[in-house]
LUMTITOR-442004 format. One record per residue: x, y, z of N, C-alpha, C, O in turn; residue in three letters. Coordinates in steps of 0.2 Angstrom, whole numbers, plus 5000, padded with zeros to 4 digits. Atoms other than C-alpha are relative to their C-alpha. Last residue first. Layout:
<nodes>
XYZXYZXYZXYZALA;...
</nodes>
This chain:
<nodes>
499250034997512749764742500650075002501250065003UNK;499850044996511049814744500649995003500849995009UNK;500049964993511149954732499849975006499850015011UNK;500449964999511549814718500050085007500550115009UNK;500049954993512949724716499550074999499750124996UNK;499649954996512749614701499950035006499350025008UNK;500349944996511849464704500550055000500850065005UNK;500850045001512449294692499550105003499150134999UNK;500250025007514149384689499350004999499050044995UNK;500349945004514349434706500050014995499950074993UNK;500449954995514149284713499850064996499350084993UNK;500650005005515249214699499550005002499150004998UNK;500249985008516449314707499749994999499350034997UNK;500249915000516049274725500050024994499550054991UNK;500450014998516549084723499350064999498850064996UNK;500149995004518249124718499250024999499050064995UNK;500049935005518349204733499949984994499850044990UNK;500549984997517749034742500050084996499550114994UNK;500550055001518748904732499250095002498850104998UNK;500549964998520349004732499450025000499250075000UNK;500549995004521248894719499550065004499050085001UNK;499949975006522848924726499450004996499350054992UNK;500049944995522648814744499850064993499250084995UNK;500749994998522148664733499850065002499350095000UNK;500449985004523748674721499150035001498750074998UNK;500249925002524748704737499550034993499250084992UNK;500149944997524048564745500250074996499950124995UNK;500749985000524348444730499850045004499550095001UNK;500349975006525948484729499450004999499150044996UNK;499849945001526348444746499850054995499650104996UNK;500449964996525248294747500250075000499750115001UNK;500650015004526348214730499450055008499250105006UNK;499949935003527948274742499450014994499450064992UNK;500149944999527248164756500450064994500450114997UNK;500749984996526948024747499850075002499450115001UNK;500549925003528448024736499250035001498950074998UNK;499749945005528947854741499650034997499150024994UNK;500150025007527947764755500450054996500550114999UNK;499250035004528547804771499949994993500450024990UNK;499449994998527247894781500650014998501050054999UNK;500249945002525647834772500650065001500850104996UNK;499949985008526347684771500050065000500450094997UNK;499450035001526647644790500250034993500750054992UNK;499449924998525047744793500749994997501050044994UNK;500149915005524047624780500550055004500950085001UNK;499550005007525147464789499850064997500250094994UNK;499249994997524547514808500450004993500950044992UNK;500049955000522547524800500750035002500950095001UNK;499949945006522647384793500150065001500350094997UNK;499350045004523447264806499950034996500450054993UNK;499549994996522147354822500850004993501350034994UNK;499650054995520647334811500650025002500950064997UNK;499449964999519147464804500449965004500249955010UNK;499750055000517747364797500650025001501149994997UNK;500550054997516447504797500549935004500349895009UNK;500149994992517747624792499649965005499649955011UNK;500849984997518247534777499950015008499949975013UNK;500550064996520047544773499450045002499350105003UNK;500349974995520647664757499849935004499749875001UNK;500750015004522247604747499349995008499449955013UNK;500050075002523647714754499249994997498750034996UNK;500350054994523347894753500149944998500049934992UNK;499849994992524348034744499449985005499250015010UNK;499250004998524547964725500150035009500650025012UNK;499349935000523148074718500549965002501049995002UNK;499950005008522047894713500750075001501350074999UNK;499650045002522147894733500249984995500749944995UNK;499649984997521448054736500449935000501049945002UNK;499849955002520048014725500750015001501150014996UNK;500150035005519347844731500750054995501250034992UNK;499450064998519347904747500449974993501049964993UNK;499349964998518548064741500349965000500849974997UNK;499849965004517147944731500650025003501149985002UNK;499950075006516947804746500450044993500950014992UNK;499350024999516647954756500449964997500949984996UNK;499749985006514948014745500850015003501250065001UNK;500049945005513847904755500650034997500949994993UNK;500550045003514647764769499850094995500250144996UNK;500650044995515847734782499550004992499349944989UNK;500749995001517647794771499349945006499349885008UNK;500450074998519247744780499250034999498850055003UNK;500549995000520647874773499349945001499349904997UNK;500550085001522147884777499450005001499250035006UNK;500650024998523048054771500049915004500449865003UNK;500250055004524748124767499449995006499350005012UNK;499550064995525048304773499549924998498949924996UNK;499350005003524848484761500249935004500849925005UNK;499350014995523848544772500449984998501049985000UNK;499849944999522448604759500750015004501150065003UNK;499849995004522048414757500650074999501250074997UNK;499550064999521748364774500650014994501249994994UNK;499549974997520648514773500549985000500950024999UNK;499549915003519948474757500450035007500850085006UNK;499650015006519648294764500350064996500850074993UNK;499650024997518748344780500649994996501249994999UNK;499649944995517648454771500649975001501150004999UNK;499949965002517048314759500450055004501050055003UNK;500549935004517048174771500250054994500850054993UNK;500250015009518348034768499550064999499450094994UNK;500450035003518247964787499750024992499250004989UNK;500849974999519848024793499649954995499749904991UNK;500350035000521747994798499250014999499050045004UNK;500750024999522748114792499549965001499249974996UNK;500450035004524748134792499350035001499350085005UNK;499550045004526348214800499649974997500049944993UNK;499850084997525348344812500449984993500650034990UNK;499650014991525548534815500049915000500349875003UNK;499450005004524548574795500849995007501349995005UNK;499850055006523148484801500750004999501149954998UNK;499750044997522848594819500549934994501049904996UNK;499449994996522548764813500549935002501149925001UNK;499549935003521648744797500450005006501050005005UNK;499550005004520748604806500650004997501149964997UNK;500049985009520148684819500449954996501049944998UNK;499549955001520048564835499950024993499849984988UNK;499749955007519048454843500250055001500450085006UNK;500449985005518648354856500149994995500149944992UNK;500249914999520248304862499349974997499149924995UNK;500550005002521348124865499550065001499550085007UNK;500049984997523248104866499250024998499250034992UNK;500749985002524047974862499650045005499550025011UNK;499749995006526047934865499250024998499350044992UNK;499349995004525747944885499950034992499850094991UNK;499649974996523947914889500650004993500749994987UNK;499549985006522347824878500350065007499950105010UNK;499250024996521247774892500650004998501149975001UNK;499849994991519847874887500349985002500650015006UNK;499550014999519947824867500350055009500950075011UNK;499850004996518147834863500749975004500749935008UNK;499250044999518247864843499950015011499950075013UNK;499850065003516347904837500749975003500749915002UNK;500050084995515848014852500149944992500049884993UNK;500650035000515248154843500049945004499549915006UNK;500749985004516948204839499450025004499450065008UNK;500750054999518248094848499450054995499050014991UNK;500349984998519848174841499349965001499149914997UNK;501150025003521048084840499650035004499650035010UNK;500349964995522948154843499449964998499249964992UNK;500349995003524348024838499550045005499550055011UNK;500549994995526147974842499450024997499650024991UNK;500349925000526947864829499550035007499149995010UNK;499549944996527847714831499950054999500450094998UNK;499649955005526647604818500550045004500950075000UNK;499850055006526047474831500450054994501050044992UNK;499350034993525947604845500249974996500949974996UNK;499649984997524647684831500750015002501150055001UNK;499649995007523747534828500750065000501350044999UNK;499650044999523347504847500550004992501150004992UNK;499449994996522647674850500749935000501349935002UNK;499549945001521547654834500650015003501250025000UNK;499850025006520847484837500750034999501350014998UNK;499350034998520647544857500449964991501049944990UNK;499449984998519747674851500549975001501149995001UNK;499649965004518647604839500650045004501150065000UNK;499350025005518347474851500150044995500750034994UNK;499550024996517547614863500549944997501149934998UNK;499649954997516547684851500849985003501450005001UNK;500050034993515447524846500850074999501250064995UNK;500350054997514547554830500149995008499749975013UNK;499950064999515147734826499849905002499949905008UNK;499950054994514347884826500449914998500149874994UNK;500450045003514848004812500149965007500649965011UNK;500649974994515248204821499549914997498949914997UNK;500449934998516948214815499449975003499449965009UNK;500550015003517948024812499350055000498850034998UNK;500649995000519548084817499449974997499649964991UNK;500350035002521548034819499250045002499250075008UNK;500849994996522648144819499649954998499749934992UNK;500749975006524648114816499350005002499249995008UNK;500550074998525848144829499650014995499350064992UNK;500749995000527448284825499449934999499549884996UNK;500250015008528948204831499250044999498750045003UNK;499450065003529248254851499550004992499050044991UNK;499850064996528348334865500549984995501049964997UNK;499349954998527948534854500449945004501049955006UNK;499849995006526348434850500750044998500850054992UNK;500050075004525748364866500550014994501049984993UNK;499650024996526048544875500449924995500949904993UNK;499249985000525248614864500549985003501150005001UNK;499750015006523648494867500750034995501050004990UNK;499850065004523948514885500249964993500649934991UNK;499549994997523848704886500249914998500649904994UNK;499850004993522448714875500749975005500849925003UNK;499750084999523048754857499650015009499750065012UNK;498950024994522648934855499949965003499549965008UNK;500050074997520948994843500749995001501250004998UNK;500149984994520849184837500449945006500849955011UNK;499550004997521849154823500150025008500550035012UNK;500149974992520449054817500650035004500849995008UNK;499750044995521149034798499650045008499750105010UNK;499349985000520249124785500149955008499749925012UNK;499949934995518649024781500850024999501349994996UNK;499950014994518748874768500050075003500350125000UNK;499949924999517748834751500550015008500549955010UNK;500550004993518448694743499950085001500250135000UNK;499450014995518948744723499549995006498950015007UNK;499549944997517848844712500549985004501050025005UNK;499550034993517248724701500250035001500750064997UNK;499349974998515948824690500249965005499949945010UNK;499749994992514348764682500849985001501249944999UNK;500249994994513648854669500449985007500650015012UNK;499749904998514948834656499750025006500150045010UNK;500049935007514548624654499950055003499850055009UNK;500749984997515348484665500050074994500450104991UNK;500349975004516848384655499250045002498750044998UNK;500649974996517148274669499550034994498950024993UNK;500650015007518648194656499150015006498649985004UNK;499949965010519848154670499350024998498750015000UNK;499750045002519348104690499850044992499450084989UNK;500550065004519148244700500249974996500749994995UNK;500150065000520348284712499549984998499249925000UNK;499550045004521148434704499849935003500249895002UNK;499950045005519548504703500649954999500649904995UNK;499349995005519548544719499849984994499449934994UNK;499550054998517748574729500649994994500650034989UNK;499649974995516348694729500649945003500649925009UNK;499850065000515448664713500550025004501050045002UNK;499349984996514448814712500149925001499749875002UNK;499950044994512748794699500949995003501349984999UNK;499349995000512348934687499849925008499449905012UNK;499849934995510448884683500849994999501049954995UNK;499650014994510048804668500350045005500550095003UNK;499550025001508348844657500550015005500350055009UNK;500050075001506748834661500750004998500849944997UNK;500350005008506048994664500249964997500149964991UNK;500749995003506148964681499749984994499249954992UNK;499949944997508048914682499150015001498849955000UNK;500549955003508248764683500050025005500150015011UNK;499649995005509648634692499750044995500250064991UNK;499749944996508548644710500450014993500450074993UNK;499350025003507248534700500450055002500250115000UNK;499750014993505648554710500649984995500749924995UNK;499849944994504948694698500249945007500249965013UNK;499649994996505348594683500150025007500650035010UNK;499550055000503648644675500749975002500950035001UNK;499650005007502648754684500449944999500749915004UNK;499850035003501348794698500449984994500149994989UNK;500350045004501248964705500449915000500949895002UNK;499750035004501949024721499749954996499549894998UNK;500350005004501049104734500149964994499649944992UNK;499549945005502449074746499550024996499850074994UNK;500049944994501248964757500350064998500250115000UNK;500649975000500748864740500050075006499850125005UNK;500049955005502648854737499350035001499350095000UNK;499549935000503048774755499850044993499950104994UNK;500449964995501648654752500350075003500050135004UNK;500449985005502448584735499450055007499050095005UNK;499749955005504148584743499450024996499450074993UNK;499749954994503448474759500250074994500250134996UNK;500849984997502448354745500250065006499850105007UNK;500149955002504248364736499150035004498850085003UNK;499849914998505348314749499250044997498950085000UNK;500449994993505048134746499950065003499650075007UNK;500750045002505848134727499250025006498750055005UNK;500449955001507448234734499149995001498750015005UNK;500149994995508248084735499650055003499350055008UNK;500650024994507548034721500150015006499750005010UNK;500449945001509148164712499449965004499449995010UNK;499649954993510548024719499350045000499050045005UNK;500250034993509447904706500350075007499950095012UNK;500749994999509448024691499949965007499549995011UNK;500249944996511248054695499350004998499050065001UNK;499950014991511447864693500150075003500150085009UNK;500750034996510747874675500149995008499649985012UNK;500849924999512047994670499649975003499349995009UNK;499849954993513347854674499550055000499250085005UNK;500550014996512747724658500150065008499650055012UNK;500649975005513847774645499550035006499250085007UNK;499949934998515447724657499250054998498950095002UNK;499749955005515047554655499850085002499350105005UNK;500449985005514747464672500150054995500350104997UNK;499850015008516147384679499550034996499650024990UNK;499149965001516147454697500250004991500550044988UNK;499550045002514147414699500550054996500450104993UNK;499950005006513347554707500549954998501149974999UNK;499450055003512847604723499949994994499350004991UNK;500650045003512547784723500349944999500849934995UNK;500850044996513247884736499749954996499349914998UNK;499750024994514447984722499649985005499150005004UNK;500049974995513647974706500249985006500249925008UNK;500849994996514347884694500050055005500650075007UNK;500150054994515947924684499450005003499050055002UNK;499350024998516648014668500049955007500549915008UNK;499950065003514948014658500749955003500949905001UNK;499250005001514648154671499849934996499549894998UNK;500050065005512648214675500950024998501250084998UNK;499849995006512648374688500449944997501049944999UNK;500549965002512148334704500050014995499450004993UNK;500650055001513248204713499550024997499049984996UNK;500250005007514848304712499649944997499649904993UNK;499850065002515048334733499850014990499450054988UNK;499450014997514748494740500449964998501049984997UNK;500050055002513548564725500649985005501249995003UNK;499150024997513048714728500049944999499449924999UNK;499950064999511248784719500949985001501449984998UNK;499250065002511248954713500149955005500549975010UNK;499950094997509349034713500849984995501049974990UNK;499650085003509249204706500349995004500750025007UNK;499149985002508249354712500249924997499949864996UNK;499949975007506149364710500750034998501050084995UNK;499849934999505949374729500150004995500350064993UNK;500349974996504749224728500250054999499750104998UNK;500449995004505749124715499750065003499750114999UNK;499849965004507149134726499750054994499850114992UNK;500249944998506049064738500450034997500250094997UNK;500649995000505548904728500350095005499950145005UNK;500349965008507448904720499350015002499150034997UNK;499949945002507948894740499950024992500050084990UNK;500649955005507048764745500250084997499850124996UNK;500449924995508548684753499550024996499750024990UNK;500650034995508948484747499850075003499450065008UNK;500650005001509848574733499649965003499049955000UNK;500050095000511248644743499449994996498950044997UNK;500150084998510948834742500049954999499549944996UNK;499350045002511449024737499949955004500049975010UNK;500150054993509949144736500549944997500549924991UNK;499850055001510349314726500049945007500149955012UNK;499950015008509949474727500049954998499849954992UNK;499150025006509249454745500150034992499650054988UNK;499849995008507749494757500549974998500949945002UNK;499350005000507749434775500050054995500350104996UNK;500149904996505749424776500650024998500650064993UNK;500449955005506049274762499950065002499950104998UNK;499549965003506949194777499950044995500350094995UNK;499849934999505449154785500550044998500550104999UNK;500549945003505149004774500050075003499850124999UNK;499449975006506748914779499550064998499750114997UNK;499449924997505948914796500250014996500650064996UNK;500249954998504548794788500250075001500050135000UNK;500349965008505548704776499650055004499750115003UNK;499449955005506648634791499750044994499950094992UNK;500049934994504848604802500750034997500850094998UNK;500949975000504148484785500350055005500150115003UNK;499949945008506048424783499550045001499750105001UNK;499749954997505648314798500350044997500650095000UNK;500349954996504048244793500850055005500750105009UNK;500549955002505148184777499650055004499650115003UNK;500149945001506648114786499450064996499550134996UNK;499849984996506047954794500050094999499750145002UNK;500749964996505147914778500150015007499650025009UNK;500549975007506747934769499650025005499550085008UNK;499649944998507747824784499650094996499450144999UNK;499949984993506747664781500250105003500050145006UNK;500949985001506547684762500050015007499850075009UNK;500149965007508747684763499350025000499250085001UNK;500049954996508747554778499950094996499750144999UNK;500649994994507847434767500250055004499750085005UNK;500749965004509047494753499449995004499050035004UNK;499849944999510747454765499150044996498950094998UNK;500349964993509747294769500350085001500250125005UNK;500650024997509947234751499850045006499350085005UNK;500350065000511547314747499350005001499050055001UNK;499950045006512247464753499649924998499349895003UNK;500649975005511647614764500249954993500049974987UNK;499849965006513447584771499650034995499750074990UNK;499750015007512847424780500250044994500150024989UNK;499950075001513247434797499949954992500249904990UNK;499550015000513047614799500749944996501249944993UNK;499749975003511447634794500949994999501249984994UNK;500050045006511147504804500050044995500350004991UNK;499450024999511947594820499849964993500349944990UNK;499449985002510847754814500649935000501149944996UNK;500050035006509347664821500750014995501049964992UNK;499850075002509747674836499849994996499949944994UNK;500450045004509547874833500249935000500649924995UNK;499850054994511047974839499549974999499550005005UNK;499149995000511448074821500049955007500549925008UNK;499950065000509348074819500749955002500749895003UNK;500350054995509148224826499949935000499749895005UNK;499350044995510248274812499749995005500149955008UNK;499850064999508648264802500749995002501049935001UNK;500550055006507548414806500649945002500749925008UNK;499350055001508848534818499849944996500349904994UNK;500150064996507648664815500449954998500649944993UNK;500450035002508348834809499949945004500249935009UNK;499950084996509348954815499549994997499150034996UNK;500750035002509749114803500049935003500449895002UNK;500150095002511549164805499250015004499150055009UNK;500850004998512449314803499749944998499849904994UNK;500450005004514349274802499150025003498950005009UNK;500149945001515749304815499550024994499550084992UNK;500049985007516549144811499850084999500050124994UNK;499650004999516249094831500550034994501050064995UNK;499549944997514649164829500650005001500850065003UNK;500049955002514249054817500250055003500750095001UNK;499550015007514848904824500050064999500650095000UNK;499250004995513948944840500350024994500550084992UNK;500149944997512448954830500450015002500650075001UNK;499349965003512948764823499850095001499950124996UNK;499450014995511648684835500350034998500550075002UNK;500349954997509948794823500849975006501150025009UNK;500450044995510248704808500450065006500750115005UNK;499750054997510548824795499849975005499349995008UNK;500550044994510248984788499949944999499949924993UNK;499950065000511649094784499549975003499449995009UNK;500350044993511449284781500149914997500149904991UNK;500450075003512549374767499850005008500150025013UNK;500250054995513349544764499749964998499449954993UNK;500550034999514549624752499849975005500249935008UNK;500549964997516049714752499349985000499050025003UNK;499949955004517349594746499450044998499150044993UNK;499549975002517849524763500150064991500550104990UNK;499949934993516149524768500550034997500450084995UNK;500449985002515749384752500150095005500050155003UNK;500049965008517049304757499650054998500050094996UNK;499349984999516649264776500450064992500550124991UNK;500049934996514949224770500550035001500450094998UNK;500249975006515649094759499850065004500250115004UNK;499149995002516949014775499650064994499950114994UNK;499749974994515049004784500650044997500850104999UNK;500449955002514448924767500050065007499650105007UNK;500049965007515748804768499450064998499550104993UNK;499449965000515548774787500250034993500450094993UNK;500249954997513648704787500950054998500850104994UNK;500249985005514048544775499650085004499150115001UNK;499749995004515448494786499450014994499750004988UNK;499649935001514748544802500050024992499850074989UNK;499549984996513348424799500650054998500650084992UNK;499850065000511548444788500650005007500550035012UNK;500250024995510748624782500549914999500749894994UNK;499650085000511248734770499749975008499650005013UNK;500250044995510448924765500349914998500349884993UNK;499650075001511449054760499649975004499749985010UNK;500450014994510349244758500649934997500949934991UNK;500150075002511549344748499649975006499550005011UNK;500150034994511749554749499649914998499049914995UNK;500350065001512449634735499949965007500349965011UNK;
</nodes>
């Protein structure tokens, strides 16, 4: 069997289908990954094939405008002006990501496995193999059990009402389709009913859809129907390539393990108070700390002694070496944080971090979530303080790490792979 995987956005919706590659190697099968065109490195560091695409709407990621995104969480009044604002930013830039998606059609496949902001059920259609739709977050398939994630929504609203809020997540879509209706005329591609719905199949009934995240942090009574599978996060095998640089081992072999702080690749309003926030909370709690700047969200350039400030660093290597995690709630970043078995703090910014944070603290191994926008020196000192001490924190992150580790998100992922496309003379 050979897989086409197409995803686009930052690391952490690129590295789950890098980790599925991975898988899919391991149990004789091949795949190509097509993706924005900066994470190439990535893949080569994974040892995956990879398809570069156009960088469309992460060229927004340094965008003044980005700082009002920021500023109100995509909430509210000016979060929905900035909402129609951001849209019609991303439409003409989606128009050169559908473009280079359309060459992958040369590629061949059995099976095309994508996010559904990819055109991958218009070229799956194309190669006449089946379309399986990923699901990083659980915003796409209807739950009476909670709204969708990103969407604001009154907290008290009857539970009844929660499917109509994955009708809203789905408009985001909405704006694509003049770019999805251009892309099918180039593919040859008839007209038909559904055909921008990534959740259909052609002939009108539901696709398999991959749910690539734990179950055991969804909230009760989900009740999703047979098609779609929760396989657990997906993760790579560990980089065993990857060795601490001298300094960073050095820090971590110094004294107590330190906790990490990160916010990956989101920009922040003002960088350099998020650092001195951070490095002040920390010394306030009596812990050492690693922060990672990212992207430039945390500038903590004069952080010395007890804080030590990096790039980046794998996860999988570095999470399970510290004593906590500070982060901003991503998906990714939250199955790793989870997978390691070590208590959390989590300062969601905006979209479907609010959920994780939400999540990881309903499990018992996070204090109650601070908002990253609004991130202060007195909360962020007392969430470590708990995170640390609290009782049975860290034996509730232990158990939950090994239930995460146990589901084996990415090989499960591959069976119902080969369920949907047996293994042909491709694979």
């Amino acid at each position: 069997m050979h897989a086409l995987l197409l995803t686009h956005g930052t690391r952490g919706d690129v590295q789950p289908f890098l980790a599925l590659a991975r898988a899919l190697a391991d149990a004789g099968h091949t795949a190509t990954v097509a993706g924005p065109r900066s994470y190439a490195a990535l893949a080569a560091d994974h040892a995956v094939a990879y398809h570069p695409v156009d960088d469309g709407p992460n060229t927004l990621m340094d965008d003044p405008a980005m700082k009002g995104v920021m500023e109100t969480g995509l909430r509210g009044l000016r979060g929905a002006a900035h909402t129609v604002s951001l849209l019609r930013e991303i439409t003409p830039l989606m128009r050169r990501v559908y473009a280079d998606m359309a060459a992958t059609v040369d590629l061949g496949a059995d099976v095309v496995v994508h996010i559904p902001g990819m055109p991958g059920a218009h070229i799956a259609e194309r190669l006449a193999v089946p379309a399986v739709p990923v699901a990083l977050q659980p915003s796409w398939v209807p739950t009476r059990a909670f709204p969708a994630p990103g969407v604001p929504w009154p907290e008290r609203a009857p539970g009844a009402l929660n499917p109509l809020t994955y009708r809203l997540a789905a408009l985001a879509l909405r704006g694509q389709r003049g770019v999805a209706e251009d892309l099918r005329r180039e593919l040859g591609l008839a007209s038909r009913p559904g055909r921008n719905d990534p959740l259909l199949r052609p002939d009108g009934a539901p696709a398999t859809v991959l749910h690539a995240f734990s179950r055991h942090l969804l909230p009760a009574g989900a009740h999703y129907p047979p098609q779609v599978r929760t396989t657990g996060f997906w993760f790579a095998p560990p980089d065993t390539a990857w060795e601490p640089p001298a300094e960073l081992e050095a820090f971590l072999v110094a004294g107590e393990p330190p906790v990490f702080v990160g916010f990956s690749s989101l920009p922040t309003l003002d960088p350099a108070a998020t650092g001195r926030v951070v490095t002040a909370a920390v010394r306030r709690a009596g812990v050492r700390a690693i922060v990672a700047a990212g992207r430039g969200g945390i500038d903590a350039a004069e952080a010395e002694g007890d804080v030590l400030l990096i790039d980046r660093a794998p996860h999988e290597r570095l999470f399970p070496r510290c004593s906590a995690v500070v982060h901003h709630a991503g998906a990714g970043t939250t199955g790793a944080a989870a997978a390691a078995g070590r208590p959390q703090v989590v300062c969601p910014f905006w979209g479907d971090q609010p959920f994780w944070a939400a999540r990881v603290h309903d499990a018992g191994v996070a204090p109650v979530p601070l908002g990253g926008r609004r991130l202060t020196e007195d909360g962020l000192a007392a969430a470590l303080t708990e995170a640390l001490t609290g009782p049975g924190t860290a034996a509730r992150a232990a158990e939950l790490g090994e239930r995460v580790r146990a589901e084996g998100g990415a090989r499960e992922a591959v069976r119902v792979l080969e369920e949907v496309a047996p293994p042909g003379p491709a694979g």
